[in-house]
VOLUMDO-843582 format. One line per 10 residues: for each residue x negated, y, z negated of C-alpha. Coordinates in steps of 0.25 Angstrom, whole numbers, plus 5000, padded with zeros to 4 digits. Layout:
N
X/Y/Z; ...
END
This chain:
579
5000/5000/5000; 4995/5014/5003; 4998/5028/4998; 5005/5037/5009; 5000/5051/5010; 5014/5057/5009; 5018/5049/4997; 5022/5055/4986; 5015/5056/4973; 5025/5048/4966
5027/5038/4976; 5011/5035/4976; 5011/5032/4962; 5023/5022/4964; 5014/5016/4974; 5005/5010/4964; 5014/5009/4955; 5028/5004/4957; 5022/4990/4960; 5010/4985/4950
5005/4977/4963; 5005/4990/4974; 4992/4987/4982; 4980/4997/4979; 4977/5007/4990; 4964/5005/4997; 4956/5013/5002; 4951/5009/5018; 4946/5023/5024; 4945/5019/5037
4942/5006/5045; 4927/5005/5041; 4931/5001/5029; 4932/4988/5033; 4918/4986/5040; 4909/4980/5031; 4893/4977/5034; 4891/4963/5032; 4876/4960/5022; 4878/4949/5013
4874/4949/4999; 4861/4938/4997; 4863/4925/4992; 4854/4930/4978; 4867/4941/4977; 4878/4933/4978; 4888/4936/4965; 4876/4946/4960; 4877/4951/4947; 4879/4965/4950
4877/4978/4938; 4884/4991/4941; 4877/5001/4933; 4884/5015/4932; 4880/5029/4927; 4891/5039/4922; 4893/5054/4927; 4882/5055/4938; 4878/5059/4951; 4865/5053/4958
4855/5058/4949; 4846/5047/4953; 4831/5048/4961; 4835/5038/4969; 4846/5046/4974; 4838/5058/4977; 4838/5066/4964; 4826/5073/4961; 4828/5075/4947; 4833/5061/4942
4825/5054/4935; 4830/5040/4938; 4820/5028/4940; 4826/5017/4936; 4839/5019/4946; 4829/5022/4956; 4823/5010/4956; 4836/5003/4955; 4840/5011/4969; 4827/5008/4974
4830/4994/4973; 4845/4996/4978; 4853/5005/4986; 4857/5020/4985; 4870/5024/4990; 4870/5039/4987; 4886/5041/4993; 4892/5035/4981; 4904/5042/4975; 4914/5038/4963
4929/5041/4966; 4928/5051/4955; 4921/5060/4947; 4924/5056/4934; 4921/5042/4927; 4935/5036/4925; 4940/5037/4939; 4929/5034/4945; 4927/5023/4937; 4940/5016/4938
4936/5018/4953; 4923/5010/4954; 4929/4998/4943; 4941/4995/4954; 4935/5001/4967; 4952/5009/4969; 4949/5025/4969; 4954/5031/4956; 4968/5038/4961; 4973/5025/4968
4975/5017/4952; 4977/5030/4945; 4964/5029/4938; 4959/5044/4943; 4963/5053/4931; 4950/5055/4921; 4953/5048/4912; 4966/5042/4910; 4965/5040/4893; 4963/5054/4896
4976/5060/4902; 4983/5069/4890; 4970/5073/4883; 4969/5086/4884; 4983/5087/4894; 4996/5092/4890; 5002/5078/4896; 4997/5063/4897; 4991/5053/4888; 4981/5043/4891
4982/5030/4899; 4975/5020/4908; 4977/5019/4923; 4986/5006/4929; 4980/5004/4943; 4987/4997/4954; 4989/4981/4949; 4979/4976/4960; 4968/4984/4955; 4956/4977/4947
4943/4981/4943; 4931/4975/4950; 4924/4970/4938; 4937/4961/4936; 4937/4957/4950; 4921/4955/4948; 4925/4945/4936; 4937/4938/4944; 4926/4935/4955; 4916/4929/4943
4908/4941/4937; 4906/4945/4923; 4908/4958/4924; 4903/4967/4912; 4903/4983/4908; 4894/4992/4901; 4902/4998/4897; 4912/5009/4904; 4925/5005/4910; 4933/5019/4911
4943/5015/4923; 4955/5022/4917; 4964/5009/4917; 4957/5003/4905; 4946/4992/4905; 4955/4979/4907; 4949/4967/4901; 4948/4959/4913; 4938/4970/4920; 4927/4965/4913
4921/4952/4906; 4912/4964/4897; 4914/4978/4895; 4908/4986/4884; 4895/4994/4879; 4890/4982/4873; 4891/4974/4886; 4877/4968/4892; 4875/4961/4906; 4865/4953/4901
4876/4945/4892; 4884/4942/4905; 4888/4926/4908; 4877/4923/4915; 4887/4911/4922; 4894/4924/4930; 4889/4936/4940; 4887/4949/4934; 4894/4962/4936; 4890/4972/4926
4894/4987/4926; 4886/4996/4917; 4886/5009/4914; 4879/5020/4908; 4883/5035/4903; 4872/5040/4899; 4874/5049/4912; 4889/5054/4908; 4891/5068/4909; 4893/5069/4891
4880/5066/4891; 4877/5079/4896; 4886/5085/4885; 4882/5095/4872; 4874/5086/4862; 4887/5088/4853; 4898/5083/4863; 4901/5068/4863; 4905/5059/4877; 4918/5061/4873
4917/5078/4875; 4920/5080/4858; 4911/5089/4852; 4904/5086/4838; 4914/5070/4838; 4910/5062/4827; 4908/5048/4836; 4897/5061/4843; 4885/5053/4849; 4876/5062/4857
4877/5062/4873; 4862/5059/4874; 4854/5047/4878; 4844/5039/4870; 4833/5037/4878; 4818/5034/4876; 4813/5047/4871; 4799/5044/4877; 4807/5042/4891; 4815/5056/4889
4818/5061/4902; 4822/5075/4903; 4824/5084/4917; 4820/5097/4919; 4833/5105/4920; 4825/5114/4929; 4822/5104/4940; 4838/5104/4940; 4845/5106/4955; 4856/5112/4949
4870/5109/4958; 4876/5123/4965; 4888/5119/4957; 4882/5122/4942; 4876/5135/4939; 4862/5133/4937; 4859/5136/4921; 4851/5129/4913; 4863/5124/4906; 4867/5116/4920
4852/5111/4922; 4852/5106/4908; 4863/5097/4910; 4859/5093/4923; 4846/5090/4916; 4853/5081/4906; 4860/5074/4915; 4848/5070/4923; 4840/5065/4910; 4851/5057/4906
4850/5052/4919; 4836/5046/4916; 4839/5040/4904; 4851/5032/4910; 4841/5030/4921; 4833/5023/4909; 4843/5015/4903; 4847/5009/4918; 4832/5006/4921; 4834/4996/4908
4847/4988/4913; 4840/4988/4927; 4829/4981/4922; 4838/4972/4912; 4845/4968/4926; 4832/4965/4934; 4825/4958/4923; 4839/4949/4921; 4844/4936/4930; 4857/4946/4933
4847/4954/4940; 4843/4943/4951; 4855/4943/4956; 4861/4956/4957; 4868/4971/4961; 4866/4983/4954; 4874/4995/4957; 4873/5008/4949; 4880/5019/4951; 4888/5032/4943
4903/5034/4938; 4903/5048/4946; 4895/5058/4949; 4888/5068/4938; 4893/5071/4925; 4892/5088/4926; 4902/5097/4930; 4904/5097/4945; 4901/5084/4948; 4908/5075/4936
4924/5075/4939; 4922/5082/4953; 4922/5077/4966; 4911/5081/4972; 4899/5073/4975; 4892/5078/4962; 4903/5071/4954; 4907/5059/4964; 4894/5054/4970; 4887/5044/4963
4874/5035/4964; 4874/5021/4968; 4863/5012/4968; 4866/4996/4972; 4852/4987/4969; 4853/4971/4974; 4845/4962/4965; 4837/4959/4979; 4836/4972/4981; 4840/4972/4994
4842/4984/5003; 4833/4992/4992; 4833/5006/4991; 4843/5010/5003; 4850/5021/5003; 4867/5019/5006; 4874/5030/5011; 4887/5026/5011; 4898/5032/5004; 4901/5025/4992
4914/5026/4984; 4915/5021/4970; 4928/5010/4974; 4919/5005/4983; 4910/5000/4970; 4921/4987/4967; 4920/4981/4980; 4905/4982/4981; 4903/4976/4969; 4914/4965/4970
4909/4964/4984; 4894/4960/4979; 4902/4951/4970; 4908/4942/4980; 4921/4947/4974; 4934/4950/4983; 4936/4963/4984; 4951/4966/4981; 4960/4976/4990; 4963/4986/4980
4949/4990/4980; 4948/5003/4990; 4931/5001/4990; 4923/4995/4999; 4909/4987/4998; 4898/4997/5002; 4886/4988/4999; 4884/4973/5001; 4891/4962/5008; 4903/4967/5015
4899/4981/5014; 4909/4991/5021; 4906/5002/5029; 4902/5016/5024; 4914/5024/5017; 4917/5038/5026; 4923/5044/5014; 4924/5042/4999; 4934/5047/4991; 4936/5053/4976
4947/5060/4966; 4948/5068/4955; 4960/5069/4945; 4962/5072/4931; 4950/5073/4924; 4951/5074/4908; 4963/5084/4905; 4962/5091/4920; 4970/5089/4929; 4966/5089/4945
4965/5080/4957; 4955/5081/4968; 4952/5071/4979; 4938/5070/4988; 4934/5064/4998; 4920/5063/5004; 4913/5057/5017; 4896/5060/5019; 4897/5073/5023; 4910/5081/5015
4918/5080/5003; 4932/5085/5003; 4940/5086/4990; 4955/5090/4988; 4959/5099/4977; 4974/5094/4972; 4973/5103/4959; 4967/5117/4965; 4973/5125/4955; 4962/5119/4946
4947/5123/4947; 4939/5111/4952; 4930/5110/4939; 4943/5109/4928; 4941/5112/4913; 4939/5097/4906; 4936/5098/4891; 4925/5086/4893; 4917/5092/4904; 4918/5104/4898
4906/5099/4888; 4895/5099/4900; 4887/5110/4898; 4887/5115/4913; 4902/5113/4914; 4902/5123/4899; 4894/5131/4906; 4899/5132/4919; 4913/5136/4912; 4909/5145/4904
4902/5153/4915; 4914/5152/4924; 4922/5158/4913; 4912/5171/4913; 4912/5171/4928; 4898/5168/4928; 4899/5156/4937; 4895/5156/4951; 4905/5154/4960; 4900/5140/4965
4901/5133/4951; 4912/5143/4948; 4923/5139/4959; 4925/5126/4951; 4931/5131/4940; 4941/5140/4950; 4954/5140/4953; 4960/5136/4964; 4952/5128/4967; 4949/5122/4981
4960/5112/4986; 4949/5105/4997; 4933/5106/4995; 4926/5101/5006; 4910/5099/5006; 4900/5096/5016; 4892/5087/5009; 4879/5088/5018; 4878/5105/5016; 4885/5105/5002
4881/5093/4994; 4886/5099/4980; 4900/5102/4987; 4899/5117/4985; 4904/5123/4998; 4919/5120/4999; 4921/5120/5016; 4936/5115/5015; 4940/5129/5021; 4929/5131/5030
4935/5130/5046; 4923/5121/5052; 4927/5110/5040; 4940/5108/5042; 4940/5095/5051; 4931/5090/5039; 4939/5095/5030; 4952/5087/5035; 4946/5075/5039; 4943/5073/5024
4955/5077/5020; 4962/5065/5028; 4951/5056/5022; 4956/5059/5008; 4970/5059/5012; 4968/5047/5017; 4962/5040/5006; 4972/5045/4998; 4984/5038/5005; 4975/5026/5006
4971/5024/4991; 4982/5032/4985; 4982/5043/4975; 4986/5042/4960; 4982/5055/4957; 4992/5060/4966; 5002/5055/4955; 5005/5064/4941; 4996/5057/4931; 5007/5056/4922
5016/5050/4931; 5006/5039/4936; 5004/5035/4920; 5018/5035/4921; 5018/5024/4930; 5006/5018/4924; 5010/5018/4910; 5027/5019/4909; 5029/5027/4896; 5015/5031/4894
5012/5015/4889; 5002/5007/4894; 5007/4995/4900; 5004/4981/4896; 5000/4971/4904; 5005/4958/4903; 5001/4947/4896; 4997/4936/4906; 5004/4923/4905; 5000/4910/4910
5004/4896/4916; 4998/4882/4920; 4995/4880/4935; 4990/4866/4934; 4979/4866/4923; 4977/4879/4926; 4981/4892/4920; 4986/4903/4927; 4987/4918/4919; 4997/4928/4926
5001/4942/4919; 5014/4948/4924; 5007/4963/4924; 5004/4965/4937; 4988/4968/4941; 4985/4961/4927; 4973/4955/4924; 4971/4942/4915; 4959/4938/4905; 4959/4924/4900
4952/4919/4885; 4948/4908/4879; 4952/4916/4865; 4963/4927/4862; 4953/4935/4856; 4942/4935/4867; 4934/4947/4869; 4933/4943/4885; 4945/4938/4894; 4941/4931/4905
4947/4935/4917; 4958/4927/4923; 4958/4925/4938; 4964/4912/4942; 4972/4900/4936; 4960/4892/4927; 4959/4878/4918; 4959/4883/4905; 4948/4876/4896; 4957/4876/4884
4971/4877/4878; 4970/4891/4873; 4971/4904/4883; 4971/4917/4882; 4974/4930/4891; 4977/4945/4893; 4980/4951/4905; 4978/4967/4909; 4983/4975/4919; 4974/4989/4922
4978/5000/4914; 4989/4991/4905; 4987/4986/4893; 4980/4971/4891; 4990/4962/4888; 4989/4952/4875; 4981/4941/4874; 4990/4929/4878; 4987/4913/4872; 4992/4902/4877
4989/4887/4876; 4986/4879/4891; 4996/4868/4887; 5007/4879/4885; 5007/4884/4898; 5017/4883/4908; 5015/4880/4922; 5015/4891/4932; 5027/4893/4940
END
């Protein structure tokens, strides 16, 4: 089923949800979506245990990709042994979207996930309360799909995907969590993550992560790190952006950011080496990329480049194809099929991805695409879309400056600083103009001329071929993949949750088919985890009728952004035969 371009606002949010089983938009832009490049994976790489290592809150602040004032030799080392794609973009500027983006490989406004953040709506608003996104039924995450196909899948430690962290996502997921105590009887895929990059760490020594000043849970944003190793950059040798006035407020938090770049720098070198020196490592993938670009006002939340595109490096333990450089656009949805892809997993049809490196790799995207929506307490909604020469974004909130007045970003000193001299009129007018009113309903940016997005030629006469051609790519895209954000947030938790309650999913029942035992929950889309004790820590997860080992069973099933049901027990000899 697809979105119709004239369709209504309500209508579009009955078409995902007036049915629990409506088919998920995809996303085919044009016909060389479906030309793939044929380069089978080796016979040492089949079902590879594959790490996806990510860094919050930052841009390509790495040597490897050109940045002379990174100090980064450890991910250096690690692209000189892989490969670069430096046209990387999240389909968002912010974590949580962008991260429910990547864990299911569906843009943000197709499941409803796109508001920063759901448990957030109310704070601070006159209206909403907090709840979890319910995307279409059909809709999985991949490290459950990677687990259904035979993986232990594992997380270290952040999940953030706006419809909760169900059960059957992961075998492990927490701070605690440790690759190396994997099964060794099953392949590997481990997501780690590290936030020692996120933009609090760039916050006034007495604000905690959470933006509360002087909190008695108050732990210090900084980095332990070997003092004899201390890296420190010279907020001289800064380039500062065009978009920040240049103060030596703004080169010291630039400064900062780059230092706790090299530390993180550090504490990756270390897990690279434990994966080398490890069997795992024999046999592997290693992908590491970012949640969104840079964590500083004017890139973090935005969509431009500065707060959309991202690094990614992808290593093969043969080390195969070292040191190339893809220039491929790359979206964030197209990181589940990739990785499911080098799994030897199916890859499901709600996914709107493509592979874009390994066997089966599809032929280079023309355009990515992004959104932004709420974000905190601020309303607004912007769309972008971009090919390898322009951006074009649309404005649906112009009544609103571009840059809007959020409580948490406010803590940055460059934002603090770049408000306060707005408020005296002493801020030039090209870092000025994002904090006016109206603002711009269409930005367009030749990328090639104007890498930081500066000069706006959406009214210029020569660009206006260029400028509706992007148009009807984004228009396109929208009534291809949908557009939840069209839809009051109110009303669509409305249909999520009826009367403001989260739903309950379930519980799963079962029956004998033959010897075997067959599960089913009545909630549509539900996912089922089996035990062999009520009060396991770990479910299995259930994926096919099975001959139980003992009497006893135990279940719970789940549905995305519903409650988990109970935990059911039953005895094998009790059960009824299926119908």
């Amino acid at each position: 089923m697809r979105a119709n371009l004239n369709i209504s606002a309500a209508a579009l949010a009955a078409l995902f949800f007036v049915s629990a089983c409506t088919a998920v938009p995809v996303d085919k832009e044009d016909p060389s979506t479906e030309i793939s490049v044929k380069s089978p994976m080796p016979a040492a790489l089949e079902r590879p245990n594959i790490f996806l290592i990510t860094l919050e809150d930052l841009s390509p602040k790495f040597g490897s990709f050109g940045d002379a004032a990174a100090q980064t030799p450890n991910i250096d080392a690690l692209a000189a042994k892989g490969i670069r794609f430096p046209n990387t973009f999240t389909t968002a500027g912010v974590c949580a979207p962008s991260r429910s983006a990547l864990i299911t490989g569906v843009h943000q406004q197709t499941m409803g996930t796109m508001h920063m953040r759901t448990t957030m709506f109310g704070r601070d608003m006159p209206y909403g309360a907090s709840y979890l996104a319910v995307p279409p039924a059909t809709i999985k995450a991949f490290p459950e799909l990677l687990r259904a196909g035979g993986y232990y899948a594992l997380n270290k430690s952040k999940t953030d995907y706006q419809f909760g962290t169900p059960f059957t996502v992961w075998d492990e997921s927490s701070g605690a969590a440790n690759w190396k105590n994997a099964p060794a009887d099953k392949p590997l895929f481990a997501m780690i993550n590290f936030n020692q990059t996120h933009e609090s760490y760039g916050f006034p020594a007495d604000i905690d992560s959470e933006g509360n000043r002087n909190a008695k849970s108050f732990v210090p944003r900084n980095i332990k790190f070997d003092k004899t190793k201390t890296v420190f950059t010279d907020p001289d040798s800064i380039a500062v952006p065009p978009y920040y006035p240049d103060t030596a407020t703004v080169r010291k938090s630039i400064a900062r950011y780059y230092d706790n770049v090299a530390r993180t720098d550090a504490l990756i070198g270390k897990l690279l080496s434990d994966i080398q020196a490890s069997e795992r490592g024999k046999n592997a993938v290693i992908i590491l990329t970012t949640d969104h670009g840079d964590g500083l006002p004017r890139a973090k939340r935005t969509l431009y480049d500065s707060g959309l595109k991202v690094p990614m490096i992808i290593a093969y333990s043969d080390e195969r194809n070292a040191g190339d450089l893809r220039e491929d656009l790359v979206s964030f949805v197209d990181l589940a099929p990739t990785i499911l892809n080098f799994a030897g997993v199916d890859i499901p049809d709600f996914i709107q991805g493509r592979v874009f490196e390994g066997e089966n790799r599809a032929a280079p995207r023309r355009y990515i695409y992004a959104a932004a929506d709420r974000l905190d307490e601020r309303e607004q909604r912007f769309k972008a879309v971009r090919d390898d020469g322009y951006k074009y974004i649309r404005n649906y909130t112009p009544d609103k400056p571009r840059l809007p007045d959020i409580g948490y970003q406010n803590n940055s000193p460059i934002m603090a600083q770049m408000r306060s001299l707005y408020a005296r009129r002493k801020l030039a007018n090209v870092s000025a103009k994002y904090f006016d009113t109206p603002s711009p309903k269409d930005e367009l940016y030749q990328l090639s001329k104007d890498p930081h997005e500066i000069n706006n030629l959406a009214a210029k006469p020569g660009y206006q071929p260029k400028l509706k051609s992007m148009q009807s790519a984004m228009d396109a895209w929208i009534a291809r993949t949908g557009d939840l954000s069209a839809v009051p947030e109110l009303e669509m938790v409305a249909r999520m949750w009826p009367d403001g309650t989260q739903p309950v999913t379930a519980a799963p029942t079962a029956c004998l088919k033959g010897k075997d035992v067959v599960w089913k929950s009545v909630t549509p889309g539900a996912s089922i985890g089996v035990a062999t004790r009520p009060e396991a820590k770990a479910f299995s997860l259930y994926t096919e009728a099975y001959t139980p080992e003992g009497n006893a069973l135990h279940a719970k099933s789940v549905r995305y952004g519903y409650a988990e049901s109970a935990v059911i027990s039953v005895k094998t000899d009790s059960l009824k035969s299926c119908k």
